[in-house]
N, CA, C and O atoms as a CHARMM CRD file, in Angstrom:
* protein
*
  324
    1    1 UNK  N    243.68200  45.32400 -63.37000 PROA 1      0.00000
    2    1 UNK  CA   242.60000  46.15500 -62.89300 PROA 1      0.00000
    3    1 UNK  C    242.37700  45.84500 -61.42300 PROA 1      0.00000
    4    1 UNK  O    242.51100  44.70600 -60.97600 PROA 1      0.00000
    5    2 UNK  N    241.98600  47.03100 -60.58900 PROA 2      0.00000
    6    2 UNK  CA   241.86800  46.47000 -59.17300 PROA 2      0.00000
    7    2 UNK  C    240.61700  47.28400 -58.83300 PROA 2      0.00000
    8    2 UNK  O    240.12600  48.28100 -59.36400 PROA 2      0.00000
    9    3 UNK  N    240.24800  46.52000 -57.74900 PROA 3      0.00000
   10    3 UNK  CA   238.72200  47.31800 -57.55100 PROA 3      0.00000
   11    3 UNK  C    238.75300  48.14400 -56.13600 PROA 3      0.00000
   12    3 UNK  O    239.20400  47.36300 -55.29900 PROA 3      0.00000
   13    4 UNK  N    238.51500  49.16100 -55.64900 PROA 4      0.00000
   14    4 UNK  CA   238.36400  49.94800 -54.11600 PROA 4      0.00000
   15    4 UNK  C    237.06100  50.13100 -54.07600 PROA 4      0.00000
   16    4 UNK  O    236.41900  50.09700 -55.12500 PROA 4      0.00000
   17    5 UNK  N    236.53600  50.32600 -53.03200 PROA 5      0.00000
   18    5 UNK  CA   235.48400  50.61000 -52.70200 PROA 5      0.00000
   19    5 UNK  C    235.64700  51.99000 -52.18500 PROA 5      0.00000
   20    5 UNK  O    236.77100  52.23800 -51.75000 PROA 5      0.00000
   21    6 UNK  N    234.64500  53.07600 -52.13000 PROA 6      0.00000
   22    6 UNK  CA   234.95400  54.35700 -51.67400 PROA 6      0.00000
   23    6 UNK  C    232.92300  54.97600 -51.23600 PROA 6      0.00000
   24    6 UNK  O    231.86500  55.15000 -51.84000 PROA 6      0.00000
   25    7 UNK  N    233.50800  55.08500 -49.76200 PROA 7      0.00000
   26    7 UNK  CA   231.92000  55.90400 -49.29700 PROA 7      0.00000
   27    7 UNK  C    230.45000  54.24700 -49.91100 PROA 7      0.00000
   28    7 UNK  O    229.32700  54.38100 -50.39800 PROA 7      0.00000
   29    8 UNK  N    230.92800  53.44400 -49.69400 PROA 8      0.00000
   30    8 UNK  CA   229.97800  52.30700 -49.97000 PROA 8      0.00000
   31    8 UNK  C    229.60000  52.18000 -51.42800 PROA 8      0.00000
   32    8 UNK  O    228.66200  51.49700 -51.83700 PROA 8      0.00000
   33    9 UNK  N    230.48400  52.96000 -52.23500 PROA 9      0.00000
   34    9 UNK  CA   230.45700  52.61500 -53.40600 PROA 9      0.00000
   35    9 UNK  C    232.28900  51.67300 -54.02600 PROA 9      0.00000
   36    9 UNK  O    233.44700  51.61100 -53.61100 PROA 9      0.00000
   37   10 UNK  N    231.30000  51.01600 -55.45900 PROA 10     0.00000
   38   10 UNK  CA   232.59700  50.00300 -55.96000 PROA 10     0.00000
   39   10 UNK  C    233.32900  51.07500 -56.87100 PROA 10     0.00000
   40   10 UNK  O    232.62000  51.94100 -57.38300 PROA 10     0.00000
   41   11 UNK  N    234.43100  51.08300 -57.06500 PROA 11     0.00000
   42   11 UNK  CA   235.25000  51.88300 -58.44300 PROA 11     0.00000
   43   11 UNK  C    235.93300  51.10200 -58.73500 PROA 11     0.00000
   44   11 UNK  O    236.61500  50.42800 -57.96300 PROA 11     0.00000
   45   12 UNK  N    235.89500  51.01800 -59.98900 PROA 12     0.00000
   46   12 UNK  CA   237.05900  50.00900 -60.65200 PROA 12     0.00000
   47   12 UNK  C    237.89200  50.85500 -61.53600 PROA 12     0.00000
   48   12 UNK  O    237.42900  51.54900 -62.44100 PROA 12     0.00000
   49   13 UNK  N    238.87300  50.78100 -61.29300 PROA 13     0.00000
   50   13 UNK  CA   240.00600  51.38400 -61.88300 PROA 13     0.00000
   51   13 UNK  C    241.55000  50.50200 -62.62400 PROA 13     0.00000
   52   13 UNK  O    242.20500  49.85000 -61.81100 PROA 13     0.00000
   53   14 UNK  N    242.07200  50.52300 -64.16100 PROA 14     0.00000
   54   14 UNK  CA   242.75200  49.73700 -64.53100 PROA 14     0.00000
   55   14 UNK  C    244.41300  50.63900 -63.45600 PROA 14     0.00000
   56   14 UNK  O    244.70100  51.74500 -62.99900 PROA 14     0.00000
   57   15 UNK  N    244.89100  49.54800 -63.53000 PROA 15     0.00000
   58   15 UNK  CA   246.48400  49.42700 -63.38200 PROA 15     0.00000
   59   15 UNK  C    246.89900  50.83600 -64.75000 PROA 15     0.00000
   60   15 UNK  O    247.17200  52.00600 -64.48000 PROA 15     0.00000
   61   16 UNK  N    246.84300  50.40800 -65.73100 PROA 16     0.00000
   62   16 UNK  CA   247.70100  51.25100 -66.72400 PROA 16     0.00000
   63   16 UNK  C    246.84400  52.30400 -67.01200 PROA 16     0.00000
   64   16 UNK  O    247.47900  52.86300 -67.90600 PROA 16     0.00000
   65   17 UNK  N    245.60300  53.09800 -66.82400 PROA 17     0.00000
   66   17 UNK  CA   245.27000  54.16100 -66.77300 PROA 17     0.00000
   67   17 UNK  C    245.66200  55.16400 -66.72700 PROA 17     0.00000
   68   17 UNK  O    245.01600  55.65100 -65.79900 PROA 17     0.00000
   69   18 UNK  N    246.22400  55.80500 -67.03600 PROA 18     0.00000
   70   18 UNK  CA   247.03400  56.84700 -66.76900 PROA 18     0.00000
   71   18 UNK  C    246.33100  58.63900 -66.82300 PROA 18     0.00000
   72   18 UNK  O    246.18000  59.38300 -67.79200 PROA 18     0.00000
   73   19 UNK  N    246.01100  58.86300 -65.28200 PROA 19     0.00000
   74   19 UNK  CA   245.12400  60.09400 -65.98600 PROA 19     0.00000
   75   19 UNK  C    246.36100  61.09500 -66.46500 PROA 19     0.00000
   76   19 UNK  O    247.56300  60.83200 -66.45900 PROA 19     0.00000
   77   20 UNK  N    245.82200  62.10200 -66.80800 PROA 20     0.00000
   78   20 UNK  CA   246.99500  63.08200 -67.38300 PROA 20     0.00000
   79   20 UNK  C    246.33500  64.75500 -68.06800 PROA 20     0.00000
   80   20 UNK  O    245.54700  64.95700 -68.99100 PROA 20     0.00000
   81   21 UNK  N    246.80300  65.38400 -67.47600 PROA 21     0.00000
   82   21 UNK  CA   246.23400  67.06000 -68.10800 PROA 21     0.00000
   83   21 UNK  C    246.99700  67.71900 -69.54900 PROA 21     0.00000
   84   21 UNK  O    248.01900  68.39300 -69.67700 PROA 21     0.00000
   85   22 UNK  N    246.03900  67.21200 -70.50800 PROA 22     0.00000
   86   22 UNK  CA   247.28700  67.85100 -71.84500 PROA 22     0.00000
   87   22 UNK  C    246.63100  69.35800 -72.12900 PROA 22     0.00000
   88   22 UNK  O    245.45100  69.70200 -72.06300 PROA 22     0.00000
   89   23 UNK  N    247.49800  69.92300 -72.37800 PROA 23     0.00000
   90   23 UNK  CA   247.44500  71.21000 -72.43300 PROA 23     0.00000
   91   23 UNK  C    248.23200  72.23000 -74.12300 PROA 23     0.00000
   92   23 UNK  O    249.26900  72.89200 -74.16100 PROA 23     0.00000
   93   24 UNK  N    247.71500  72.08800 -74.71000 PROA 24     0.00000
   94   24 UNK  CA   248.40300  72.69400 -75.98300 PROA 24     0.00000
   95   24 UNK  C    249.49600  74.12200 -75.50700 PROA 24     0.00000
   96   24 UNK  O    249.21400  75.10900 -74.82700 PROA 24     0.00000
   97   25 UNK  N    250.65800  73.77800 -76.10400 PROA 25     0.00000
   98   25 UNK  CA   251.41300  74.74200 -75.58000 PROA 25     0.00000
   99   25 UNK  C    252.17500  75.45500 -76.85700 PROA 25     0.00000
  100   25 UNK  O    253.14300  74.78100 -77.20900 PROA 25     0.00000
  101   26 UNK  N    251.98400  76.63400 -77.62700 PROA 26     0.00000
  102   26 UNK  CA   252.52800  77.06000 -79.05000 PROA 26     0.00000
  103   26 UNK  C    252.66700  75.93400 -79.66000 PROA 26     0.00000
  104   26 UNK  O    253.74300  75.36200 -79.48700 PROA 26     0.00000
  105   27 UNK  N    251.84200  75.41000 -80.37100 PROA 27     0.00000
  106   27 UNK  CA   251.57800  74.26700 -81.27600 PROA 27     0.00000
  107   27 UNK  C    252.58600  72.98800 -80.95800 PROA 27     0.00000
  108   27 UNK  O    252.98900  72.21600 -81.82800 PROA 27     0.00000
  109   28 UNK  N    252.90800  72.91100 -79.58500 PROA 28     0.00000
  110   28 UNK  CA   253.04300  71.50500 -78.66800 PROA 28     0.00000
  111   28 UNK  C    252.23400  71.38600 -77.49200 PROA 28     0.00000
  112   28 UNK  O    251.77500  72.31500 -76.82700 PROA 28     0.00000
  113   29 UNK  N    252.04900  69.68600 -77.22400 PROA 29     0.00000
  114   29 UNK  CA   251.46200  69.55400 -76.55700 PROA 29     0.00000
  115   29 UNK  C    252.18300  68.91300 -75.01000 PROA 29     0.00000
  116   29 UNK  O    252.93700  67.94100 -74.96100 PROA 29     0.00000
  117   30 UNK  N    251.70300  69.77700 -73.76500 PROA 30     0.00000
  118   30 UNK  CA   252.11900  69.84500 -72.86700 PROA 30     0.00000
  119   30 UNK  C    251.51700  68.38300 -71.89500 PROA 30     0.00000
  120   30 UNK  O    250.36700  68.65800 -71.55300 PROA 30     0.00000
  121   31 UNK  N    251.74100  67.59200 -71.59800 PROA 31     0.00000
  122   31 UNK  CA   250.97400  66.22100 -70.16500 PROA 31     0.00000
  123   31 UNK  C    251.71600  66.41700 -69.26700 PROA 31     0.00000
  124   31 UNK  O    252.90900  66.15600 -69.11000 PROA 31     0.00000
  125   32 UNK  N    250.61700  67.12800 -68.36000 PROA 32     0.00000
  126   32 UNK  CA   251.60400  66.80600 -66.86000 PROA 32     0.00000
  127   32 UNK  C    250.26300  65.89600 -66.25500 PROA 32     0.00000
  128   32 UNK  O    249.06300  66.02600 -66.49500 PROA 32     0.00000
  129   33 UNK  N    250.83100  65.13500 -65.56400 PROA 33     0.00000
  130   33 UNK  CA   249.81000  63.95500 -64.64000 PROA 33     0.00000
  131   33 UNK  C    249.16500  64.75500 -63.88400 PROA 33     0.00000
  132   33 UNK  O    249.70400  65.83400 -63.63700 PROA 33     0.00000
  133   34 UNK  N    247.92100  64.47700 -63.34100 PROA 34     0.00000
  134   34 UNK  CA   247.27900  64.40900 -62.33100 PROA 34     0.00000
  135   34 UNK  C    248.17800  64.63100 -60.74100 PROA 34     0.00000
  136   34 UNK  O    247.96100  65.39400 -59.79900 PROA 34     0.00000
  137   35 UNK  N    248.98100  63.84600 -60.91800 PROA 35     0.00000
  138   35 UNK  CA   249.79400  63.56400 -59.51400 PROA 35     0.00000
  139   35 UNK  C    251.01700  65.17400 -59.47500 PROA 35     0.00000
  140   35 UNK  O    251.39000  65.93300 -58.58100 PROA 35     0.00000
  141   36 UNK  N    251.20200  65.09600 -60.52800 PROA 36     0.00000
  142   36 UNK  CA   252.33800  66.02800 -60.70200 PROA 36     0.00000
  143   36 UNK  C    251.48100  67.24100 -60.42100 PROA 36     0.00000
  144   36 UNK  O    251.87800  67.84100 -59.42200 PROA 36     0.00000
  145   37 UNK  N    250.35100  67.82000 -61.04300 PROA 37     0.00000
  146   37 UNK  CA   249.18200  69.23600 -61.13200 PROA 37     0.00000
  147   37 UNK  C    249.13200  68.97800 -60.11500 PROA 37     0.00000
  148   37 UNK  O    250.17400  69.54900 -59.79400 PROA 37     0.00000
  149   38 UNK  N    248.61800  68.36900 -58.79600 PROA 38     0.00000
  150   38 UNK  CA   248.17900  68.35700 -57.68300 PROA 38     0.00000
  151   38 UNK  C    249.29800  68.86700 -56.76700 PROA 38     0.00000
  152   38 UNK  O    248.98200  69.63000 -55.85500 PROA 38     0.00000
  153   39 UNK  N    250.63600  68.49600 -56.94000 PROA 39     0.00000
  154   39 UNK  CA   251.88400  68.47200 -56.47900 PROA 39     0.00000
  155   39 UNK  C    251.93400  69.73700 -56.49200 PROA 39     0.00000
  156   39 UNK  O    251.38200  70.43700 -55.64300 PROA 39     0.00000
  157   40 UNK  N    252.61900  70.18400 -57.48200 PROA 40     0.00000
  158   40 UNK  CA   252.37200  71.75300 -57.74000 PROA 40     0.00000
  159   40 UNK  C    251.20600  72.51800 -57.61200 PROA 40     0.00000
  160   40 UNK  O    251.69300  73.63800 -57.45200 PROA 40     0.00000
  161   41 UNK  N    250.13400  72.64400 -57.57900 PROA 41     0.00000
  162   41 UNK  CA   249.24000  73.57100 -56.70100 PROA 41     0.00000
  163   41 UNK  C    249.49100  73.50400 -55.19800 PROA 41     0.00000
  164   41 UNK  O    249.44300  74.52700 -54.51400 PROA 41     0.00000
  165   42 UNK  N    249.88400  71.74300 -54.44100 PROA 42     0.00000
  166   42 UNK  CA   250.00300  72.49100 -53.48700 PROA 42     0.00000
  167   42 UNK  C    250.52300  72.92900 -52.79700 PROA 42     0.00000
  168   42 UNK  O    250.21100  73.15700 -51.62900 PROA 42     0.00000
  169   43 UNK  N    251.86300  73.26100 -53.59300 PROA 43     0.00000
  170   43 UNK  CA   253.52900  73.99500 -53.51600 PROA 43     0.00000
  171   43 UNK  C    252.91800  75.50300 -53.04800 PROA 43     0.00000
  172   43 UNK  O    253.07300  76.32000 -52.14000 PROA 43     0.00000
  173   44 UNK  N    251.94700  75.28100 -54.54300 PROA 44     0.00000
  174   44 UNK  CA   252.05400  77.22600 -54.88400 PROA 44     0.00000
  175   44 UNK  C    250.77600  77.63400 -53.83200 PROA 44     0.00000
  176   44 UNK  O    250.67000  78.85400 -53.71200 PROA 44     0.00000
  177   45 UNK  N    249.85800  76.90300 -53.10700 PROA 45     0.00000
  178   45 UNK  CA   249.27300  77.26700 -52.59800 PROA 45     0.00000
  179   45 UNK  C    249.67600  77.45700 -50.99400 PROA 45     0.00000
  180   45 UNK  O    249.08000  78.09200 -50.12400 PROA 45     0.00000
  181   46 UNK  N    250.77300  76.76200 -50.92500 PROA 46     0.00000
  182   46 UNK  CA   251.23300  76.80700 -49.48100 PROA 46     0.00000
  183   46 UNK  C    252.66600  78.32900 -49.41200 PROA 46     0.00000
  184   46 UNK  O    252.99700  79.04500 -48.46700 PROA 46     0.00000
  185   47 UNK  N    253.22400  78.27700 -51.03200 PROA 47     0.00000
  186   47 UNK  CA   253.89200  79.69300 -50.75000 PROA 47     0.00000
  187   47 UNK  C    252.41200  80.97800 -50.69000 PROA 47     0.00000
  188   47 UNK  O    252.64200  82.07300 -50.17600 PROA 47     0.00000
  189   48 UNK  N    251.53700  80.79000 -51.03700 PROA 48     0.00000
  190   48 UNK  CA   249.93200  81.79900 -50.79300 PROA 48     0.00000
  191   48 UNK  C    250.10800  82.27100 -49.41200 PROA 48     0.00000
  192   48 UNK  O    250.21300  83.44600 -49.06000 PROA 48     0.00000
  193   49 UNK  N    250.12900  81.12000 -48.59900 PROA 49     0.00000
  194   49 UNK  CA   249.87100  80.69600 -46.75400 PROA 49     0.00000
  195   49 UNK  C    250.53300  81.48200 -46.37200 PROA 49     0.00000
  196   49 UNK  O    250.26400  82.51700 -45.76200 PROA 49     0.00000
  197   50 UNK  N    251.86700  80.88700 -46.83200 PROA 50     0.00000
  198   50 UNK  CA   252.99500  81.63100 -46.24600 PROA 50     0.00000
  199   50 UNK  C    253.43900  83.19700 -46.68200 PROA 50     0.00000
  200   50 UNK  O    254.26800  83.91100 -46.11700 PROA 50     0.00000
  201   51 UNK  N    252.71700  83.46500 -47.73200 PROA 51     0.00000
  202   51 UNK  CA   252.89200  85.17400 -48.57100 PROA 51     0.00000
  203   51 UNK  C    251.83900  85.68200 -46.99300 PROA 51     0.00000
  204   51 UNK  O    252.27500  86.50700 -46.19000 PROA 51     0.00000
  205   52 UNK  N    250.71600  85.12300 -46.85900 PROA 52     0.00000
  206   52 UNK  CA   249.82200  85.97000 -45.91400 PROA 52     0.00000
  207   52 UNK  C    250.13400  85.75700 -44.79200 PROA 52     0.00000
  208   52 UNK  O    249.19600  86.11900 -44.08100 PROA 52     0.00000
  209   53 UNK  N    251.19900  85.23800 -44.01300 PROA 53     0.00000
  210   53 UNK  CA   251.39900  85.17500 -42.88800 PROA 53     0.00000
  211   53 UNK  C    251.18500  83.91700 -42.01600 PROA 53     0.00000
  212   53 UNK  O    251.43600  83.88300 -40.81100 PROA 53     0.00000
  213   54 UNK  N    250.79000  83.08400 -42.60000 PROA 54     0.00000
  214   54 UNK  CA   250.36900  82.15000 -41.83100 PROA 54     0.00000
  215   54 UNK  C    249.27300  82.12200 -41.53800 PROA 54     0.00000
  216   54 UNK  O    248.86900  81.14100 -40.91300 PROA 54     0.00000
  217   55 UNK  N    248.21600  83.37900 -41.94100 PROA 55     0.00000
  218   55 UNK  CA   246.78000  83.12800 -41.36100 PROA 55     0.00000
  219   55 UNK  C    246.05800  82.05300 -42.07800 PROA 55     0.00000
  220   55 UNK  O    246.09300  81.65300 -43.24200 PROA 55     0.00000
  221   56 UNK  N    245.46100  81.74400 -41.13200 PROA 56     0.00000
  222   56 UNK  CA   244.20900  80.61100 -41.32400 PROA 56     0.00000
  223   56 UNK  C    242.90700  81.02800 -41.61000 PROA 56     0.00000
  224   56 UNK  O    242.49100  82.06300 -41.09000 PROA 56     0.00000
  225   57 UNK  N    241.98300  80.16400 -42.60000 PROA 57     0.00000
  226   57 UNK  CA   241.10000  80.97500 -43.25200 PROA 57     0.00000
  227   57 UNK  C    240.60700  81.46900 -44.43300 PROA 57     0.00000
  228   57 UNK  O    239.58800  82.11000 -44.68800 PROA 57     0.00000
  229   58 UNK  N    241.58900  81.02300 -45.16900 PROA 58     0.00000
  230   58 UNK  CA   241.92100  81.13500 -46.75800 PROA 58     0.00000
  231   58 UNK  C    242.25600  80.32700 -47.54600 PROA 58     0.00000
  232   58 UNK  O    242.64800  80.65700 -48.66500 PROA 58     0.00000
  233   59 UNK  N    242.16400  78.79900 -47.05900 PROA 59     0.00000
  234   59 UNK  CA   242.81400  77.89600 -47.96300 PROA 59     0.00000
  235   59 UNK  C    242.20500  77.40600 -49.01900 PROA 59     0.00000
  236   59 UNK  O    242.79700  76.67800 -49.81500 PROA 59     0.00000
  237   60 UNK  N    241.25000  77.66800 -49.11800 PROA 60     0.00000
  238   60 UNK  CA   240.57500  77.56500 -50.97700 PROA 60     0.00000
  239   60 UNK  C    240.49100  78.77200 -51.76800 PROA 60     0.00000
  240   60 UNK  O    240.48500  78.82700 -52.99800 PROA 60     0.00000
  241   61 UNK  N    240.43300  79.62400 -51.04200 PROA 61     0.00000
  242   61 UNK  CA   241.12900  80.87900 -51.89200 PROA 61     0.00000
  243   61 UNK  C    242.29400  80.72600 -52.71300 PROA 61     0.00000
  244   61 UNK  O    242.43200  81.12300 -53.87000 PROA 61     0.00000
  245   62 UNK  N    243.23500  80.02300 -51.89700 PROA 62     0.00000
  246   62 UNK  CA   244.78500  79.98100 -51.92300 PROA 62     0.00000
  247   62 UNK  C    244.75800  78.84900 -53.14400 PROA 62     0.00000
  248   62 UNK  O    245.46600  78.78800 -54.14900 PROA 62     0.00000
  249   63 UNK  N    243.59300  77.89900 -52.65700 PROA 63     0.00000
  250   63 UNK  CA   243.96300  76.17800 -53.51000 PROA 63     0.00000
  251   63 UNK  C    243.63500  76.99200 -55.09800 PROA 63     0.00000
  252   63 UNK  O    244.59500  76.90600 -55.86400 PROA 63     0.00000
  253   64 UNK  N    242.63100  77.61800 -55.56000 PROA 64     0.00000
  254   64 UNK  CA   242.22200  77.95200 -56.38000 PROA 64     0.00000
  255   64 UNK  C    243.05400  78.94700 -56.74700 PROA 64     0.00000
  256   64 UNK  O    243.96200  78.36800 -57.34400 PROA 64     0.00000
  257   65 UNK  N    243.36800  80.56000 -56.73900 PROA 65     0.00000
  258   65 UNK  CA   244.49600  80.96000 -56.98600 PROA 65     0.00000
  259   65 UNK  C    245.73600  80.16500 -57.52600 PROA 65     0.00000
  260   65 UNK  O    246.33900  80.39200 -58.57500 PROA 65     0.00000
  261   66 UNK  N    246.00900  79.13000 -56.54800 PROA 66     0.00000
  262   66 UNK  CA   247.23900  78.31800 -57.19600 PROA 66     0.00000
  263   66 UNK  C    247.00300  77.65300 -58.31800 PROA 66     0.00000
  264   66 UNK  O    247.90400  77.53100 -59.14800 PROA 66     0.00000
  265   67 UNK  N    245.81100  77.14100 -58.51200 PROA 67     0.00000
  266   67 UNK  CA   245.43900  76.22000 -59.65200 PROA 67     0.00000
  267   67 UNK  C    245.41200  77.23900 -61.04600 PROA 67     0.00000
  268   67 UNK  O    246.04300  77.04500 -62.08400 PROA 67     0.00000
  269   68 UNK  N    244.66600  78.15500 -60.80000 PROA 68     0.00000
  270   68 UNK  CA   244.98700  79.18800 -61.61800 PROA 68     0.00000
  271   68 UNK  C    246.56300  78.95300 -61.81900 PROA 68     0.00000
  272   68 UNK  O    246.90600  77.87000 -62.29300 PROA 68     0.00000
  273   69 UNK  N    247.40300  79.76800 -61.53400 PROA 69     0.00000
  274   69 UNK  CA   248.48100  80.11400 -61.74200 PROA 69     0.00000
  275   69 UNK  C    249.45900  79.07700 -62.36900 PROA 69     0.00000
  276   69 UNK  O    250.19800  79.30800 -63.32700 PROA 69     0.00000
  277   70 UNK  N    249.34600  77.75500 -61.60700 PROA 70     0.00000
  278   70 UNK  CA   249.92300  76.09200 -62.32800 PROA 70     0.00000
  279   70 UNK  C    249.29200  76.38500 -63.52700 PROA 70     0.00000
  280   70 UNK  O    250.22800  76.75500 -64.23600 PROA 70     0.00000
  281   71 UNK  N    247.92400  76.46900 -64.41900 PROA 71     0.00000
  282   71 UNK  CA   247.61300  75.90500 -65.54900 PROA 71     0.00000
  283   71 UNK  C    248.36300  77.09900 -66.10400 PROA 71     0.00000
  284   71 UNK  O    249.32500  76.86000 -66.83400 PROA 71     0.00000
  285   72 UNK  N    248.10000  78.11000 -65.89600 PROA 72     0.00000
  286   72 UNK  CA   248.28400  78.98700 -66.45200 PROA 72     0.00000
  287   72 UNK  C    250.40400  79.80200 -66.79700 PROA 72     0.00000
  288   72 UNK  O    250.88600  80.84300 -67.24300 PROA 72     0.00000
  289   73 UNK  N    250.93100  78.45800 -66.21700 PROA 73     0.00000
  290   73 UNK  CA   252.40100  78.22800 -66.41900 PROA 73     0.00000
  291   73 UNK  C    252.73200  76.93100 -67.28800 PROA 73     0.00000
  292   73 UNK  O    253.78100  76.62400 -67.85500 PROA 73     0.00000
  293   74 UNK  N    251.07600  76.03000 -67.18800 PROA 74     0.00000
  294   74 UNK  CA   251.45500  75.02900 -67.94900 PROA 74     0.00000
  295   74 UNK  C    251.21900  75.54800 -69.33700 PROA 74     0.00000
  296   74 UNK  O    252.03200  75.29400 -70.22500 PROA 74     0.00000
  297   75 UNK  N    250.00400  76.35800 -69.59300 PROA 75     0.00000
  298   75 UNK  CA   250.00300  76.61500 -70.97200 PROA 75     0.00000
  299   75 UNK  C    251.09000  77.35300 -71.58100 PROA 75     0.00000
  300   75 UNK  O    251.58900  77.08800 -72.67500 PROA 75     0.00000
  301   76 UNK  N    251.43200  78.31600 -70.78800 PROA 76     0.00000
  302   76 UNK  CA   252.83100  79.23200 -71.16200 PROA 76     0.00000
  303   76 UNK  C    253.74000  78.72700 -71.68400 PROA 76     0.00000
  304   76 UNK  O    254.21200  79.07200 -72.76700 PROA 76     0.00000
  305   77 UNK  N    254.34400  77.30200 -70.57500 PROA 77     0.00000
  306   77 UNK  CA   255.46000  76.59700 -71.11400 PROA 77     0.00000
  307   77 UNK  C    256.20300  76.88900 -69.93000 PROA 77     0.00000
  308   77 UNK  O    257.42500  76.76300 -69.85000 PROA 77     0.00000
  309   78 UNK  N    255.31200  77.35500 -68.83900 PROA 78     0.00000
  310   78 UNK  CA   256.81600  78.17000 -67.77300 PROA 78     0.00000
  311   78 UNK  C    256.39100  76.92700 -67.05800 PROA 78     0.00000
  312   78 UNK  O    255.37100  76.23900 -67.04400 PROA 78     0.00000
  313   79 UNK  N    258.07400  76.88600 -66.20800 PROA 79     0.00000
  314   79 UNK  CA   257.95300  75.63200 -64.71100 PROA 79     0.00000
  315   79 UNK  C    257.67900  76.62300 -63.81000 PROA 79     0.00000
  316   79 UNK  O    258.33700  77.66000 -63.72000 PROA 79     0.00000
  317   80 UNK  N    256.27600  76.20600 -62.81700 PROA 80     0.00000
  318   80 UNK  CA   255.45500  76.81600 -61.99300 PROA 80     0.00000
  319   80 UNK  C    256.06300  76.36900 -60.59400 PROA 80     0.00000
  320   80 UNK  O    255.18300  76.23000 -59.74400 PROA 80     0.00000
  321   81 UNK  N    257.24500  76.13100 -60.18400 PROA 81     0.00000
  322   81 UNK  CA   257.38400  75.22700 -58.78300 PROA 81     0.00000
  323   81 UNK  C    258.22200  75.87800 -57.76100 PROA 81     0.00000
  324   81 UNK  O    258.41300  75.32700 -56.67600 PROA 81     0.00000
């Protein structure tokens, strides 16, 4: 277990914790990590950026849209990347 401090607060967090997003997928169950969901949204949110041109101005539009679209490939069963 190791401890960080964050914004003047303590968090303690174990070593083997493992967060993880399970997701029922046609009567299996889907875990993609935390690290991995984050990864991929912000793949799919940066092809968003790049669908609109590069404008600036939209990037939680984009973050959210993508998040949409990741869960919604995780439940499917489709690879979102």
């Amino acid at each position: 277990m190791f401890i960080r401090k964050r914004a003047g607060k303590t968090v303690k967090k174990s070593k083997t914790a493992s967060t993880e997003k399970t997701t029922p997928v046609r009567g299996k169950t889907t875990k993609v990590k935390d690290d991995e969901f984050i990864s991929m949204v912000q793949k799919k949110a940066y092809e968003f950026y790049i669908e609109r041109g590069g404008e600036h101005g939209s990037d939680r539009a984009d973050w959210y849209r993508a998040e949409q679209e990741v869960e919604k490939g995780i439940q499917g069963g489709i690879e979102v990347a």
